[in-house]
Residue frames relative to the residue before (quaternion, step in Angstrom):
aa qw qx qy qz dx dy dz
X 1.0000 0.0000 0.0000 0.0000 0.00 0.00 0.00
X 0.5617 -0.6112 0.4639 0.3094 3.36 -1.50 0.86
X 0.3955 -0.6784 0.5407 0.3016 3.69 -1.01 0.45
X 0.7055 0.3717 -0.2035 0.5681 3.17 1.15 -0.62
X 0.1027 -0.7642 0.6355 0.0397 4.01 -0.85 1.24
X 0.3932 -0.5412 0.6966 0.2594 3.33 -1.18 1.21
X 0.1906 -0.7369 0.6485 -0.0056 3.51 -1.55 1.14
X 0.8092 -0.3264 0.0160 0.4882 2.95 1.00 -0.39
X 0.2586 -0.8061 0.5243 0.0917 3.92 -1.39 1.13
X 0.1371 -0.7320 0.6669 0.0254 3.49 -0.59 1.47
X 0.2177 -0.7593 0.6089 -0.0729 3.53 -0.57 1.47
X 0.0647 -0.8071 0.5716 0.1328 3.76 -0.72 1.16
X 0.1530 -0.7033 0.5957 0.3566 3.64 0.07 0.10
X 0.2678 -0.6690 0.6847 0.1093 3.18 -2.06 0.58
X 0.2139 -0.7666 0.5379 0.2779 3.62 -1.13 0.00
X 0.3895 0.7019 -0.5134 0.3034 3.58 0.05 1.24
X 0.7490 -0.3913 0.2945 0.4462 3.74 -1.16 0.11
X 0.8291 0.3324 0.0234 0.4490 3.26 0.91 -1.79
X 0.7214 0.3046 -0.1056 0.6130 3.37 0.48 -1.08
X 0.3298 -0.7593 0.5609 -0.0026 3.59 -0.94 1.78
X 0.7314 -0.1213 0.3480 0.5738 3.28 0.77 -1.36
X 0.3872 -0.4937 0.7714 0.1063 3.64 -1.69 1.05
X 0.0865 0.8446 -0.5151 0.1176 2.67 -1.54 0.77
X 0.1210 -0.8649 0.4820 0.0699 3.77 -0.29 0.94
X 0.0689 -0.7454 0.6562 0.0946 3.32 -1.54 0.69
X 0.2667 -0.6969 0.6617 0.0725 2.99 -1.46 0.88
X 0.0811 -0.8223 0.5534 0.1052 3.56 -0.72 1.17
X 0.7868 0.1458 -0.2530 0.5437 3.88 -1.18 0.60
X 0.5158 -0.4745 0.5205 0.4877 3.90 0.69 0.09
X 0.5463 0.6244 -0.4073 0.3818 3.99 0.96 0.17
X 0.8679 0.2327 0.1764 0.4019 3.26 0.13 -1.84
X 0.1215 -0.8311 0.5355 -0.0876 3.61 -0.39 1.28
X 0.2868 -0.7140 0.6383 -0.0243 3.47 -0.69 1.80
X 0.0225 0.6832 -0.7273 0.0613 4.32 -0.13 0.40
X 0.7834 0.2277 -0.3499 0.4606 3.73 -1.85 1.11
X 0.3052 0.6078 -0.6497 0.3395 3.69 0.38 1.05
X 0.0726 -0.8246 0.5538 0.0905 3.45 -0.53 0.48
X 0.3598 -0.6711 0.6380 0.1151 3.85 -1.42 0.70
X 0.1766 0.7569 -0.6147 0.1340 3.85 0.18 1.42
X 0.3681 -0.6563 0.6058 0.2585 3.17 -1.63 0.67
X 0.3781 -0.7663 0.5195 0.0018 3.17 -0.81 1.28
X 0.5282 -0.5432 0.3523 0.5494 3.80 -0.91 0.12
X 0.7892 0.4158 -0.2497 0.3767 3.92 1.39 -0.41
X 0.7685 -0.2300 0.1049 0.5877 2.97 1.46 0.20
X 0.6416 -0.2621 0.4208 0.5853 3.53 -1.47 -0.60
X 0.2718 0.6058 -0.7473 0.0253 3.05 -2.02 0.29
X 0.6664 -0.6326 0.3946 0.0070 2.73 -1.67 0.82
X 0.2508 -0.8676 0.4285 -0.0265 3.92 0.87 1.43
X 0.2113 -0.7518 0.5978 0.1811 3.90 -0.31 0.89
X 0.6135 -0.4906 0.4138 0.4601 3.40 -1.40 0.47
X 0.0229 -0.7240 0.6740 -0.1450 3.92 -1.26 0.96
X 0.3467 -0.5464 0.7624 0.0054 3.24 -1.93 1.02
X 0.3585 -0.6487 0.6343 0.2197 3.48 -1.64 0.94
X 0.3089 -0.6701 0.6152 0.2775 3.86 -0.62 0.89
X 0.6470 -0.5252 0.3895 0.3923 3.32 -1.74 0.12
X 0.5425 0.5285 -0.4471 0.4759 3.68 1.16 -0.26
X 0.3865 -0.8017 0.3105 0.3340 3.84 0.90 -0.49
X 0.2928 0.6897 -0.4536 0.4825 2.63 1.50 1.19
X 0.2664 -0.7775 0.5266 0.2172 3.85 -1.02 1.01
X 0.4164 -0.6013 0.6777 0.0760 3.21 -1.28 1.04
X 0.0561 0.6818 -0.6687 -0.2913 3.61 -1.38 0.35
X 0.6901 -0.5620 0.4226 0.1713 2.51 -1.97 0.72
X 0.7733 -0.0115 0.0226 0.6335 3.39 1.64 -0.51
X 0.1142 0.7471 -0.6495 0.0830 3.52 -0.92 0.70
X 0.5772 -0.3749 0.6235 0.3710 3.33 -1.98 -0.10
X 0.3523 -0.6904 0.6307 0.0370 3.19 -1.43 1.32
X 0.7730 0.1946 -0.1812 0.5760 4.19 0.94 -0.08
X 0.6721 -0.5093 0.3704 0.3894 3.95 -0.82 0.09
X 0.7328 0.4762 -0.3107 0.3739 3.16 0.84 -0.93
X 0.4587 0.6948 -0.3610 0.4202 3.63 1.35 -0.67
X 0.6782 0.5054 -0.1469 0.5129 3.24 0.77 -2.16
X 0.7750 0.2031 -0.4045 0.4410 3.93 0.20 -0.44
X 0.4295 0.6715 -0.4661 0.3840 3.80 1.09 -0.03
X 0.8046 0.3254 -0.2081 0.4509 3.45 0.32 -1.39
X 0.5317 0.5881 -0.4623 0.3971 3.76 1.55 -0.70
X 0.6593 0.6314 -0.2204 0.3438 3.35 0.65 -1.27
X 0.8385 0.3107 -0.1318 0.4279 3.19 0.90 -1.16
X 0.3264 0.6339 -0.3817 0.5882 3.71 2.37 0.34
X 0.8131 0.2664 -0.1282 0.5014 3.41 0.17 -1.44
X 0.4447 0.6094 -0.4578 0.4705 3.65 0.70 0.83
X 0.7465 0.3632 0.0055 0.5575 3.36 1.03 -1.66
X 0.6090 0.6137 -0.2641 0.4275 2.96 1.65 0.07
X 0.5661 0.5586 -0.1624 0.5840 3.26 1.62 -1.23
X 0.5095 0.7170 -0.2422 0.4094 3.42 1.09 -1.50
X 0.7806 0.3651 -0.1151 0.4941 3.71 0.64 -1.72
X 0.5847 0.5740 -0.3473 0.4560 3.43 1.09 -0.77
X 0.5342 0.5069 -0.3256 0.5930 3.91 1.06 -1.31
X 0.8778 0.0020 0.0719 0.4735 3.81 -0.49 -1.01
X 0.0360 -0.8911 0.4522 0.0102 3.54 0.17 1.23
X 0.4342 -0.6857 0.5214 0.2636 4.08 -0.63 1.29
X 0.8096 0.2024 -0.1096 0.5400 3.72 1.13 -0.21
X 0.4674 -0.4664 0.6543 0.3685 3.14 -1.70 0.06
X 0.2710 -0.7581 0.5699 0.1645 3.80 -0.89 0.50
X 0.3744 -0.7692 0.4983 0.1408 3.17 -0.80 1.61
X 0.6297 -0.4070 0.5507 0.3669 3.48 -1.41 0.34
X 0.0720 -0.6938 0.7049 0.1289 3.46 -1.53 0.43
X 0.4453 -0.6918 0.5128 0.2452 3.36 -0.96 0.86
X 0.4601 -0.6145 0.4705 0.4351 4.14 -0.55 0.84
X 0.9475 0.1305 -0.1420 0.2551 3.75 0.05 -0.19
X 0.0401 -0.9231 0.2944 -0.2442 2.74 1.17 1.94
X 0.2864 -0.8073 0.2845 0.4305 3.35 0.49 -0.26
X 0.3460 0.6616 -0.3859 0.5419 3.28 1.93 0.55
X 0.7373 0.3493 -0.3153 0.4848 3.29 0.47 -0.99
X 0.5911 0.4520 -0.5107 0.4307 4.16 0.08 -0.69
């Protein structure tokens, strides 16, 4: 078992090419991660930790899973709640504009 329980996933959807949906997790009902992102990649969906653009423009994240099993725990349990919102959506998903300052 994980030491660390996803409590809960608030899933925005987005309407753009790349970016699917923002997304927050809250772990033990304690501790809230906000800027996970859902991009389509050239292989698919995947799952984008919260990140800052360094000055070299390279992105840094700001958090991540440190072992595989973490990373397929929380992937699994994003793109669950993810699919979930898509099927029965709490909103109408808004366009994002490519150079928001969300989206960099």
């Amino acid at each position: 078992m994980n030491p660390i329980e996803i409590t809960e996933v608030r899933v925005s959807l987005r309407n753009d090419d790349k970016l699917k949906a923002f997304v927050s997790i809250t772990l033990n009902h304690a501790f809230v991660i906000r800027g996970l992102k859902v991009i389509k990649g050239n292989s698919g969906l995947f799952v984008a930790m919260p990140s800052r653009k360094r000055p070299d423009g390279q992105h840094q994240d700001l958090a991540h899973p440190i072992n595989d099993a973490t990373r397929k725990y929380l992937t699994q349990k994003v793109m669950a709640e993810y699919e979930r919102e898509l099927a029965h959506p709490t909103h109408v998903p808004e366009p994002v504009e490519r150079h928001s300052k969300e989206f960099n």
